[in-house]
C-alpha positions as CSV (number, residue, x, y, z in Angstrom):
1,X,54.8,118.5,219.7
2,X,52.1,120.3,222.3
3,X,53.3,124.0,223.1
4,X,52.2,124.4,227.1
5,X,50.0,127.8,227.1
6,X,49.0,128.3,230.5
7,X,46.9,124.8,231.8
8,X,46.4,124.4,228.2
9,X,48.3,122.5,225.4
10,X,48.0,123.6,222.1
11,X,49.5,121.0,219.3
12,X,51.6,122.6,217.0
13,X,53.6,120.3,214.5
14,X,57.0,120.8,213.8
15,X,58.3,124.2,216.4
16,X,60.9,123.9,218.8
17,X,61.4,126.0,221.4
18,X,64.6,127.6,222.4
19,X,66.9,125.2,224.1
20,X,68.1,124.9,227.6
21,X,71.4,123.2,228.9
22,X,72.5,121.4,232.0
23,X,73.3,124.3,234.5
24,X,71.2,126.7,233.2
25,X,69.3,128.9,230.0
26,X,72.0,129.3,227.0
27,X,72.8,133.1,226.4
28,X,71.6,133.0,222.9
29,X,67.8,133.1,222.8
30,X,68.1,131.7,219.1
31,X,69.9,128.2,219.8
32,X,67.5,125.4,218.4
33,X,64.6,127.7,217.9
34,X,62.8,126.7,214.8
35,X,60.1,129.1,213.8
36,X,58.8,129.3,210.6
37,X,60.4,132.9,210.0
38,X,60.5,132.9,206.3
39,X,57.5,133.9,203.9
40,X,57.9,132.3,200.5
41,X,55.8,133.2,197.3
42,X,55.2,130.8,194.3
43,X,53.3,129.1,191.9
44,X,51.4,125.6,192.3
45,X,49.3,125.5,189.5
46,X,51.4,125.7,186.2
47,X,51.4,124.5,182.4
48,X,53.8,124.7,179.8
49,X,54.2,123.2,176.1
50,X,53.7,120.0,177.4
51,X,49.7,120.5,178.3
52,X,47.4,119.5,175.5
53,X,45.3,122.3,176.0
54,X,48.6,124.4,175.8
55,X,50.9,123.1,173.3
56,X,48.0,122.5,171.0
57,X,47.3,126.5,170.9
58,X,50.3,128.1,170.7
59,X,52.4,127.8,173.5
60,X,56.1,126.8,172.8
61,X,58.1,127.6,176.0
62,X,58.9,124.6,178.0
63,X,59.6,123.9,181.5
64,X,63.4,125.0,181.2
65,X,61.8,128.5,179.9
66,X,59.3,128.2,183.3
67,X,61.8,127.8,185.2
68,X,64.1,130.4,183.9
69,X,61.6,133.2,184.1
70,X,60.6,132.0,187.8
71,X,63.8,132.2,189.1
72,X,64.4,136.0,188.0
73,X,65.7,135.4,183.9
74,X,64.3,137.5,181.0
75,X,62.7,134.9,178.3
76,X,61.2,136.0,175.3
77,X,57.2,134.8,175.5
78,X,55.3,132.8,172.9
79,X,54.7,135.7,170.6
80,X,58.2,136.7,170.7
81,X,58.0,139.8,173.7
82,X,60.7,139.9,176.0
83,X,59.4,139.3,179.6
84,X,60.2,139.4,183.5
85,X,59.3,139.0,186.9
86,X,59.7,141.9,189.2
87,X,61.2,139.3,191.8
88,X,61.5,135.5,191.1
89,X,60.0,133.5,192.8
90,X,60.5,130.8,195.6
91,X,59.2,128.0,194.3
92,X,57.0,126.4,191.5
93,X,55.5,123.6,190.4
94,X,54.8,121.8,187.1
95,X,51.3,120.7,186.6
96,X,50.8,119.2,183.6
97,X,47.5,118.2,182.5
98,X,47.5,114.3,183.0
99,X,44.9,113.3,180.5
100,X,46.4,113.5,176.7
101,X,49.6,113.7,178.4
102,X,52.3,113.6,174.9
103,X,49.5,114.7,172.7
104,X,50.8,118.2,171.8
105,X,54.4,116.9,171.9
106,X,53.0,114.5,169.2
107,X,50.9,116.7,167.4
108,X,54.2,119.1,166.6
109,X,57.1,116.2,166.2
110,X,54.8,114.6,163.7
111,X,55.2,111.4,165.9
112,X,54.6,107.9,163.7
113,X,52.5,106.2,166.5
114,X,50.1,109.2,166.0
115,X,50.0,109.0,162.7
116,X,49.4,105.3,162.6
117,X,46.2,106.3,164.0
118,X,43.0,107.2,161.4
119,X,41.8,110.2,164.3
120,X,45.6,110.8,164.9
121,X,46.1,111.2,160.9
122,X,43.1,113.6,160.4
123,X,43.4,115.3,163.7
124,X,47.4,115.7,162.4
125,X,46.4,117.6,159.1
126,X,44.0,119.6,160.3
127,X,46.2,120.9,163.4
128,X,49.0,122.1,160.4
129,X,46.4,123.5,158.4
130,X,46.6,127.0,159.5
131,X,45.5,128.8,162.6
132,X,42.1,128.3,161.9
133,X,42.4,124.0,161.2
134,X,44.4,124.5,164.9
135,X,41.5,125.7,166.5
136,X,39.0,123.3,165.1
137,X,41.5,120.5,165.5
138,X,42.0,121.7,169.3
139,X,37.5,121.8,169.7
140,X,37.5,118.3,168.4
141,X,39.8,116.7,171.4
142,X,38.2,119.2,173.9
143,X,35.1,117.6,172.9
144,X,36.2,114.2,172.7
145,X,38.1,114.1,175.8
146,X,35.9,116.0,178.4
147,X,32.9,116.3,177.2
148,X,32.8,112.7,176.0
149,X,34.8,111.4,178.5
150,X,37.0,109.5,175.8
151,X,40.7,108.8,175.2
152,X,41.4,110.1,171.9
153,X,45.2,109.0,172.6
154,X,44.3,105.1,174.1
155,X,46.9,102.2,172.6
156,X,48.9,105.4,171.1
157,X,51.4,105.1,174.0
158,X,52.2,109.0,173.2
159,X,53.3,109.6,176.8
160,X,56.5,107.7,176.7
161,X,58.9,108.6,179.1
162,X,57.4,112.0,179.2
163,X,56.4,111.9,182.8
164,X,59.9,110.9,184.0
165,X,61.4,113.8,181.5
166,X,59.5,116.2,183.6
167,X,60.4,114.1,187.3
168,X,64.2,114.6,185.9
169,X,63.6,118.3,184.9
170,X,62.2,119.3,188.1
171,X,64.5,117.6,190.0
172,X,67.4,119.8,188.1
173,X,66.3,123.1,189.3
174,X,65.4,121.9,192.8
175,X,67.9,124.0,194.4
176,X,67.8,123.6,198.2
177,X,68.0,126.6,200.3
178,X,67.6,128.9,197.0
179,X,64.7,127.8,195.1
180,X,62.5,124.6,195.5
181,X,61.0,122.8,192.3
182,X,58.2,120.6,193.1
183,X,56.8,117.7,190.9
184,X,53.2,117.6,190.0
185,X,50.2,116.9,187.7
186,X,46.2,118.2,186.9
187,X,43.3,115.7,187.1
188,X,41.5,117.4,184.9
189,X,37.6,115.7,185.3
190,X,34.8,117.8,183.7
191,X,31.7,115.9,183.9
192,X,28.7,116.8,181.8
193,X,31.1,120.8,181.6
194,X,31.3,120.9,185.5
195,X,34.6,121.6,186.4
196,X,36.0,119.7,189.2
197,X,39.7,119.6,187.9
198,X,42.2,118.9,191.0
199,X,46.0,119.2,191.1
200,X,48.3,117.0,192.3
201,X,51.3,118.2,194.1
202,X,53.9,115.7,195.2
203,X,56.4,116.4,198.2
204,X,59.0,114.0,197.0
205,X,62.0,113.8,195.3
206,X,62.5,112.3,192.1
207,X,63.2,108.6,193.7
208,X,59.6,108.6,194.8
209,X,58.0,110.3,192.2
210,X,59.6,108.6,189.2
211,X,57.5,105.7,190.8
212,X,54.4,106.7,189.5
213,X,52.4,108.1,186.5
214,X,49.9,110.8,186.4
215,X,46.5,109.4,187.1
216,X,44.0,110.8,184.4
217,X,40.0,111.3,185.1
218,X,40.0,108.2,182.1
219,X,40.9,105.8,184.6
220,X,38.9,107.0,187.6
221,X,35.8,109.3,186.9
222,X,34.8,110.4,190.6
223,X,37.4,112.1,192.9
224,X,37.6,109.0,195.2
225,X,39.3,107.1,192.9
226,X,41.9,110.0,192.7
227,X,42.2,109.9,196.5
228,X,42.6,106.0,196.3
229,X,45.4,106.4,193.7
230,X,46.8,109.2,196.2
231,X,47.1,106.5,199.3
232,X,48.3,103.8,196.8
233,X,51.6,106.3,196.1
234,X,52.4,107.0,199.5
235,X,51.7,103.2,200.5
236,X,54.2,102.3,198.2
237,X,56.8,104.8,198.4
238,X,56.9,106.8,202.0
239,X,56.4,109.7,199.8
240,X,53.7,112.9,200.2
241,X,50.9,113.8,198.0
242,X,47.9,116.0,198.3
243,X,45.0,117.1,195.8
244,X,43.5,120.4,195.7
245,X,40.3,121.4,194.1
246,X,40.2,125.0,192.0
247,X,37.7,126.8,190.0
248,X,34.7,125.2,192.1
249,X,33.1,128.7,190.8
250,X,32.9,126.9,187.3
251,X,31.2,123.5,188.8
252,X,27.9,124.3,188.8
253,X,27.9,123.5,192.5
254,X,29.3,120.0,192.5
255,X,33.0,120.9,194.3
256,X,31.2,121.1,197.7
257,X,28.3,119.8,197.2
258,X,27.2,118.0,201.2
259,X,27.2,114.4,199.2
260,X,29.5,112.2,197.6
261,X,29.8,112.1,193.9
262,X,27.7,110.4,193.2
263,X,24.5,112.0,195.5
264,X,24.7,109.7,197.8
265,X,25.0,111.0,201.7
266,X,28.1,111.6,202.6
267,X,29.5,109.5,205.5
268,X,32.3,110.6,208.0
269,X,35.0,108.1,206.3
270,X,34.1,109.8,203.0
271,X,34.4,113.2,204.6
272,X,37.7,111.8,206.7
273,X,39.2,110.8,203.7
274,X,38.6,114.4,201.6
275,X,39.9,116.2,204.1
276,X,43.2,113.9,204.7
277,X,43.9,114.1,200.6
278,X,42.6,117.8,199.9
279,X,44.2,120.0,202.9
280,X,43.9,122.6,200.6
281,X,41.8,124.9,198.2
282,X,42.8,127.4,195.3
283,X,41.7,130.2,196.2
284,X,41.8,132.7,193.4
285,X,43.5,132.3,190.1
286,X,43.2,133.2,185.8
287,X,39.5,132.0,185.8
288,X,38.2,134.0,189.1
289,X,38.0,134.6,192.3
290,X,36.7,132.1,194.7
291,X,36.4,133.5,198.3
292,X,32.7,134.8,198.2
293,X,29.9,135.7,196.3
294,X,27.4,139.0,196.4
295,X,24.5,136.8,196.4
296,X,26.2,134.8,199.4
297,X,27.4,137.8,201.4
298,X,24.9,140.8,201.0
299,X,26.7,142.9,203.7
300,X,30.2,142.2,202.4
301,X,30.9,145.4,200.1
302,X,34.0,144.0,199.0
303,X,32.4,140.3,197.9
304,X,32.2,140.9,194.4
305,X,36.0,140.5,193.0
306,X,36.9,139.2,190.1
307,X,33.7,136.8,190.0
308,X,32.9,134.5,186.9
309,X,29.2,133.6,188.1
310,X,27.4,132.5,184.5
311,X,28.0,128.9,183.6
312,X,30.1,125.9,183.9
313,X,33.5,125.4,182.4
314,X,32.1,123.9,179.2
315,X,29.7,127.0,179.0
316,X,27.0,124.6,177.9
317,X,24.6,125.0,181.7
318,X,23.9,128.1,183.4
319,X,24.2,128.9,186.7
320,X,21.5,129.0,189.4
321,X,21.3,130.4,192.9
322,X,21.0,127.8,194.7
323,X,24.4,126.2,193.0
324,X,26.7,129.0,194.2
325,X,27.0,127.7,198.6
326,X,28.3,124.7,196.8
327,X,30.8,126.7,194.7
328,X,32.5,129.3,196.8
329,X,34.5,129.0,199.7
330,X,33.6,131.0,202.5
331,X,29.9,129.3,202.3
332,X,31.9,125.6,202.5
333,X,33.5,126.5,205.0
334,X,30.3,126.9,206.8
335,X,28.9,124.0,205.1
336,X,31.7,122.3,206.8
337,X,30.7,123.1,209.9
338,X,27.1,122.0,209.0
339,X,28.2,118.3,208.4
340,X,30.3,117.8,210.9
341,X,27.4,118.6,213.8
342,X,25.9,115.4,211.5
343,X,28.6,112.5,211.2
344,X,32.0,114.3,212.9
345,X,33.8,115.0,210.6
346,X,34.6,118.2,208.5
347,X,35.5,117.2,204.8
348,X,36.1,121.1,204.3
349,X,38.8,122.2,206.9
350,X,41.2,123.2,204.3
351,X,43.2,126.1,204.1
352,X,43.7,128.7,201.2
353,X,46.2,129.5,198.4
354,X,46.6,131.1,195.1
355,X,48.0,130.3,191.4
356,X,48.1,131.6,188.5
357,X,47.2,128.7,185.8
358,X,49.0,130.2,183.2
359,X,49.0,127.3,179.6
360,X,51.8,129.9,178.5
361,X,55.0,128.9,181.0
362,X,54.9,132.4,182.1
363,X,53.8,133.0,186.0
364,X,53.0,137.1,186.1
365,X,50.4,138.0,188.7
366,X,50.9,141.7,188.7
367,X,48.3,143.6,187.0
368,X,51.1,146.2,185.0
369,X,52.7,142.9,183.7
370,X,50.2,140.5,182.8
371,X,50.9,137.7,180.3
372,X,47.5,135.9,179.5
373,X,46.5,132.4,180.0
374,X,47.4,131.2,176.5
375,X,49.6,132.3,174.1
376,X,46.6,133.7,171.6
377,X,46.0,136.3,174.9
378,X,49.7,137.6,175.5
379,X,49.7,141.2,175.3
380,X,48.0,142.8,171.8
381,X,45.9,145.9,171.4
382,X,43.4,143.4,170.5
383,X,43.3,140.7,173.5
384,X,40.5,141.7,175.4
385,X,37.6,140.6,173.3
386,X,38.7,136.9,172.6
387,X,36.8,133.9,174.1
388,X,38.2,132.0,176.6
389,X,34.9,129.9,177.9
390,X,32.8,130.5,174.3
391,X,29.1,129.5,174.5
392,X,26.1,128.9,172.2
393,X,23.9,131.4,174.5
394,X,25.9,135.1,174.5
395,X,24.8,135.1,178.0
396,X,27.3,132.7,179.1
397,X,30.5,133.5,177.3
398,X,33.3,134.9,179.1
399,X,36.0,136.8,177.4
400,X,39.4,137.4,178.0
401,X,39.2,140.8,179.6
402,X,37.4,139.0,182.5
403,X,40.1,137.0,183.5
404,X,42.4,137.5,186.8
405,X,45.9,138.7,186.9
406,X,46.1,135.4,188.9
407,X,47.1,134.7,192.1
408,X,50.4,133.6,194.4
409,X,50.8,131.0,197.1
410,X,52.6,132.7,200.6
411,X,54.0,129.7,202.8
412,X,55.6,130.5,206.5
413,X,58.6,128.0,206.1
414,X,61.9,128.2,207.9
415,X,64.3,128.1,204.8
416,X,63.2,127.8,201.0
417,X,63.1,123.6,200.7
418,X,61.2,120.8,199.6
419,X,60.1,119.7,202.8
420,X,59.3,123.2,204.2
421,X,57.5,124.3,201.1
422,X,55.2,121.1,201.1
423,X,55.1,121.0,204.6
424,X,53.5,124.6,205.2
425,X,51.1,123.8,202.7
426,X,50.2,120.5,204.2
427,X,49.7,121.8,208.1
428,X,47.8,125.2,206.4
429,X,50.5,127.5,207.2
430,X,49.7,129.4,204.1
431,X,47.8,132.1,202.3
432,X,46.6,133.1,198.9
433,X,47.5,136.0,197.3
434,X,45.2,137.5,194.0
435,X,48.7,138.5,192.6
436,X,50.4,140.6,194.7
437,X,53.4,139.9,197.6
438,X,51.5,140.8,200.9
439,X,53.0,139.7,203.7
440,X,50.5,138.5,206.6
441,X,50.5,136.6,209.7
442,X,47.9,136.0,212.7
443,X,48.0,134.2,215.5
444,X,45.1,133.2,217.7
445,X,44.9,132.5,220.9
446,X,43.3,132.7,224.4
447,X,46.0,134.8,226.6
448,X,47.2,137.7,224.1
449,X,46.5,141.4,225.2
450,X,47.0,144.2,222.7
451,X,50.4,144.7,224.1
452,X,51.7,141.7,222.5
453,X,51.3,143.5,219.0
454,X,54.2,145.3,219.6
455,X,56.2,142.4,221.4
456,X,59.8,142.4,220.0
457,X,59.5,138.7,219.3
458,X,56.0,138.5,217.7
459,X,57.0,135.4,215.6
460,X,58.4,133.4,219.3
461,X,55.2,135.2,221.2
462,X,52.9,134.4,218.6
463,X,53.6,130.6,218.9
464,X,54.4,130.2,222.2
465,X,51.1,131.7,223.1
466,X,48.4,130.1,220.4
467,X,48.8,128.5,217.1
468,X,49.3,130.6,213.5
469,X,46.5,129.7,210.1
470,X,45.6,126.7,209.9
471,X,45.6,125.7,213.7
472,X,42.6,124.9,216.0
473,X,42.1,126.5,219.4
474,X,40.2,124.1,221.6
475,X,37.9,124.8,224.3
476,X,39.4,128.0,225.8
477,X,40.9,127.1,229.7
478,X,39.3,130.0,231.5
479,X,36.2,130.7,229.4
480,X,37.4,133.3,227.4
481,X,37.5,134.4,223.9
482,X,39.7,133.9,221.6
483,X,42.2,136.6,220.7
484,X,44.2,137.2,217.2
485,X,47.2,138.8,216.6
486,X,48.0,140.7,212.7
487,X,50.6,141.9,211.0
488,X,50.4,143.2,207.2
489,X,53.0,144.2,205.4
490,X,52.3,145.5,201.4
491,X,54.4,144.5,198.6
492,X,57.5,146.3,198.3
493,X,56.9,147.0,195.1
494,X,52.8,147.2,195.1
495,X,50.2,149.5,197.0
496,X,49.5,150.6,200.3
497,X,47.0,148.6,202.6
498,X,43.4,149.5,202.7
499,X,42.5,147.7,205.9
500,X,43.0,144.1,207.9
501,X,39.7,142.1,207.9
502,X,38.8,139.2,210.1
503,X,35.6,137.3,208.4
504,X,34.3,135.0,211.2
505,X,31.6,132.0,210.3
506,X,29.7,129.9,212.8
507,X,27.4,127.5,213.6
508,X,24.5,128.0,216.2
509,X,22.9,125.8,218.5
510,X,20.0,125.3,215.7
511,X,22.6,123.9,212.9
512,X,22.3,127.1,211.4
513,X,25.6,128.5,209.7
514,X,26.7,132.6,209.8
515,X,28.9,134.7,208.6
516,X,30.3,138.2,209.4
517,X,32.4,140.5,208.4
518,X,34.9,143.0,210.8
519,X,37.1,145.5,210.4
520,X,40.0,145.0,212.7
521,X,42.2,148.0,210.8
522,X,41.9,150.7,208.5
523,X,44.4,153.0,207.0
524,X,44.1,156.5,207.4
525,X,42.1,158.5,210.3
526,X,39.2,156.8,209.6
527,X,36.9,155.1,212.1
528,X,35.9,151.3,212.8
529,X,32.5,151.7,214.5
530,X,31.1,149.7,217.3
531,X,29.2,147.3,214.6
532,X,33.0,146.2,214.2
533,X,33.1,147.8,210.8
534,X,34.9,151.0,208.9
535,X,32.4,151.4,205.8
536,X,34.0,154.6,204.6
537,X,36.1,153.8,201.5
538,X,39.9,154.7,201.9
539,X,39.6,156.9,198.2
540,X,41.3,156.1,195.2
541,X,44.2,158.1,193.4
542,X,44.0,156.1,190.1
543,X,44.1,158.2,187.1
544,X,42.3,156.1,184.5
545,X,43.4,157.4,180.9
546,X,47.4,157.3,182.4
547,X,46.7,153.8,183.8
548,X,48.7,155.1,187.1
549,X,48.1,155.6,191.0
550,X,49.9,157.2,194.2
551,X,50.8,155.4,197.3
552,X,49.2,158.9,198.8
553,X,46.6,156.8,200.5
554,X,46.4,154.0,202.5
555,X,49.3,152.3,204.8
556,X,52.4,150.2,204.4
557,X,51.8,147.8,207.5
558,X,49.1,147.4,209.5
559,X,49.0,145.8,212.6
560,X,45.4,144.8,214.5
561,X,44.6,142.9,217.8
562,X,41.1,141.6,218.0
563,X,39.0,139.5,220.6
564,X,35.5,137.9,219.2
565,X,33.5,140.6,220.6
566,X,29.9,137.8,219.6
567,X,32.2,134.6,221.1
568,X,30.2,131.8,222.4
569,X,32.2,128.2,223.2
570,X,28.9,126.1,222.2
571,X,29.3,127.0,218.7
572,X,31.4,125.6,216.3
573,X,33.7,128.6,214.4
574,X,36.4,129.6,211.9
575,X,38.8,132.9,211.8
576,X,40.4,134.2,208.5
577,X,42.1,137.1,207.6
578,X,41.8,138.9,204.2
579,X,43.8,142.2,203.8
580,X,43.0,144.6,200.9
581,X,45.1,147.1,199.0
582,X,44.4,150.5,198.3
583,X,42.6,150.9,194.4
584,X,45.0,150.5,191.5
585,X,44.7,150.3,187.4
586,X,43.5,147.1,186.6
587,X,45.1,145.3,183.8
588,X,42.9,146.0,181.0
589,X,43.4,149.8,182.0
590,X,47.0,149.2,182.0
591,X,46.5,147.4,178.6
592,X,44.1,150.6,177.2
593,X,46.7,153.0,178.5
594,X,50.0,151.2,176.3
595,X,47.4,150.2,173.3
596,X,45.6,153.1,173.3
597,X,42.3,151.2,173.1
598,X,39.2,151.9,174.3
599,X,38.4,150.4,177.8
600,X,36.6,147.0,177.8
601,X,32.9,147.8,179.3
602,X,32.9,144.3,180.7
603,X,35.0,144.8,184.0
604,X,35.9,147.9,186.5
605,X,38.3,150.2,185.5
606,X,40.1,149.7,188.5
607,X,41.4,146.4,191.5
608,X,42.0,146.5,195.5
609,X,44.0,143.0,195.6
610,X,44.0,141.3,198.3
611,X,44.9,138.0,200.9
612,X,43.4,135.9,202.0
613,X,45.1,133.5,205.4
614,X,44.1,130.0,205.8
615,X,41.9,129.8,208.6
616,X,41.8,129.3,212.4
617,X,39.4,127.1,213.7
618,X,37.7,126.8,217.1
619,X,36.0,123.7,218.3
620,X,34.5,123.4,221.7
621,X,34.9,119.2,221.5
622,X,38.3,118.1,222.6
């Protein structure tokens, strides 16, 4: 539907006003309004036993386990510690790896058609050798299957009915109006060690998505083949599916690369068609953060979080400069910008969310409570020295201390469902979190005044008047700039906010793409200058060796109205907010603090988490 803003109409999927009757307004302002009112945090990017790259390892907790713990139950972990959320969660999906799919299930049950097999024979001992055979066991398949590019598993038939076990499961803790379950799967294609792994969320219920099987990297090497597979499910069911990309910081900058896969120039039905099937982008999860880079953003103090810059996935290539615009994405968003002034079409108008990844069926973000990626790095005194990406050159290891709490999707949804959930995601009405339960929302638009911060109904005001992340503003009616409206909340149970950001990007009349960075508000008495930005830090109250911190600094909410002070309607721009806590232990200091072990020297003693909103677009072309 089109909400009427002055001259202008402003498309807005899916809102309905208030309703009026036959003789006049109904008394209740809240009769058929349907504003998404409801913020709902969850996982999207999720593994259990069932992963080869899981179950092989360690982990033994299946998707009943995930689910339990999700939705608020105490489960004892992998290595036998009891563990909890702080809140459950909304909603989750499983995303199995699709590639091996069965294999660990196999592996463990001792399965005949596996050991039928010579490799599945050999591959069988060597796994129930001992911890050491497991590892060795695990290398071979991780070589075989993505660096090879080979089936270990082909003929074996080891998936069974697996896939519809897992439909069937989700489908029994789908739980309308309390909890939503969604369906899912992981492309996991690693060419050459460049990681351009995609997950596959369905929005369907089980009659759909029993329909289909997971498409694996084996039978289509290059992402349009995924998106092909993608159009065949909904073609033959009705149903909803989307990809989205994560860890393009581990691709060696292939996941945004200005050309199709295979170098060739990319054309606007390419571009049309990335952008229909990948809406989205994981923001931030286990393996880094993926908003920006130092090298990328040399006036952006807070640019360097949480960043795994060395290699790709494999650890076998290093990183160079020039690889990291293609890798991060702040820079494709404005590479976005770039190619559609060329052909038309932006292939990189997606919005953002977070996940944690987790190979152990456990989903903790929070840095006092955090669980490892596999079951080998739950919490021990001894964790944060182990490799998770080893490498033949030192230079380009990384180790377990350097991974991320992980991250949370936030969806604006008006009640916890299927639909909702998938539908937020799917218009961009959502926001990554790197682990913590911020609540934000802007709106932008070309009528607000600062007095509409405080409007009673900022929710009803907010749409009525522009559109929320993800939306577009076109060409402003009056000439104007555009305005935005923010609200930040911390987590109840978390830190006090640091400041509200707005990080604009742009493209000039040249072709040329820029970034800034501004401060729209800080905590404290401190002062946003008229460059647009507060560089005085807001402190810290951490106390390292105690691994604890006051809320003494910093604010609970935050509020901010801002108009582009730089606005100019010939150029091309995006809007997103990122908010940033005050300083807290980080989890390794937590983990020195309980272990009393030394520090690891290879990350900062302390975080400031963060959010980050899908963006707002402008475009001057109707």
């Amino acid at each position: 539907m089109a909400l009427i803003v002055g001259t202008q109409a402003i498309a807005f999927e899916g809102v309905v006003k208030p309703e009026t009757v036959a003789g006049g307004d109904v008394y209740s302002p809240f009769v058929g309004r349907s504003y998404p009112d409801q913020v709902l945090f969850g996982d999207l990017h999720f593994h259990t036993e069932i992963s080869f790259d899981a179950g092989l390892i360690g982990t033994s907790l299946n998707i009943h386990d995930a689910f339990r713990i999700a939705r608020g139950e105490k489960i004892i972990s992998n290595t036998g510690q009891p563990v909890q959320l702080i809140r459950p969660l909304d909603f989750l999906a499983i995303t199995e790896h699709a590639e091996m799919l069965g294999l660990a299930t196999a592996m463990r049950t001792s399965d005949p058609r596996l050991l039928q097999d010579e490799w599945g024979r050999k591959t069988h001992a060597l796994f129930n050798s001992g911890q050491e055979g497991r590892m060795a066991a695990f290398a071979d398949i991780i070589d075989i299957g993505t660096v090879q590019g080979r089936d270990p598993t082909a003929g074996l038939d080891l998936d069974g009915d697996i896939w519809l076990d897992i439909v069937e499961t989700v489908e029994q803790y789908n739980d309308p109006g309390s909890f939503t379950a969604l369906t899912g799967f992981e492309w996991t294609f690693t060419p050459q060690g460049d990681n351009l792994h995609r997950v596959v969320i369905f929005g369907d219920d089980a009659d759909k998505t029993s329909q289909t099987r997971p498409f694996t990297f084996f039978e289509g090497a290059d992402p349009e083949l995924l998106w092909n597979y993608l159009a065949g499910y909904e073609e033959k069911t009705g149903g909803q599916v989307i990809a989205v990309p994560h860890n393009a910081n581990m691709s060696n900058g292939l996941m945004f690369a200005p050309t199709k896969f295979d170098g060739s120039p990319m054309d606007a039905d390419y571009a049309a068609k990335r952008i229909r099937w990948e809406p989205m982008h994981e923001m931030t999860q286990i393996k880094g953060d993926e908003e920006t880079h130092p090298m990328l953003s040399p006036d952006d103090e807070f640019a360097d979080f949480e960043t795994w810059d060395v290699a790709n996935l494999s650890g076998t290539a290093a990183k160079t400069p020039e690889m990291l615009r293609y890798e991060y994405a702040r820079s494709a968003l404005k590479v976005g910008l770039e190619i559609e002034r060329e052909i038309g079409v932006n292939p990189f108008k997606f919005g953002f969310y977070g996940t944690t990844d987790t190979h152990t069926a456990i989903p903790t973000t929070r840095e006092d409570n955090y669980f490892g990626k596999y079951q080998h790095t739950e919490p021990s005194a001894n964790r944060h020295n182990m490799d998770v990406i080893p490498a033949e050159d030192p230079a380009l290891r990384i180790v377990t201390a350097q991974e991320s709490a992980a991250g949370l999707t936030a969806v604006w949804a008006r009640e916890n469902t299927r639909d909702e959930v998938f539908g937020a995601i799917t218009r961009k009405e959502a926001y990554a979190t790197t682990g913590s339960r911020i609540r934000v929302r802007v709106f932008g638009g070309w009528g607000f005044e600062k007095d509409d911060l405080h409007a009673a109904d900022f929710v009803a005001n907010g749409y009525t008047g522009g559109v929320p992340m993800g939306g577009t503003l076109k060409a402003s009616p009056d000439g104007g700039a555009p305005r935005f409206l923010i609200r930040a909340l911390r987590d109840p149970d978390g830190a006090n906010l640091d400041r509200i950001q707005i990080i604009k990007g742009w493209l000039d009349a040249d072709g040329e793409s820029h970034e800034r960075v501004y401060d729209v508000a800080v905590s404290g008495d401190r002062k946003i200058d008229e460059d647009g930005r507060a560089r005085e830090a807001v402190g810290s109250t951490v106390d390292i060796p105690s691994a604890t911190y006051a809320n003494s600094i910093g604010a609970p909410a935050l509020s901010g109205y801002w108009q582009d002070p730089e606005f100019d309607a010939a150029e091309d721009a995006f809007y997103y907010v990122r908010v940033i806590e005050i300083p807290t232990p980080r989890w390794t200091t937590y983990d020195a603090a309980f272990y009393g072990v030394p520090l690891p020297d290879s990350v900062p003693p302390t975080v400031q988490d963060r959010a980050y909103t899908s963006p707002i677009w402008y475009t001057g072309t109707e």
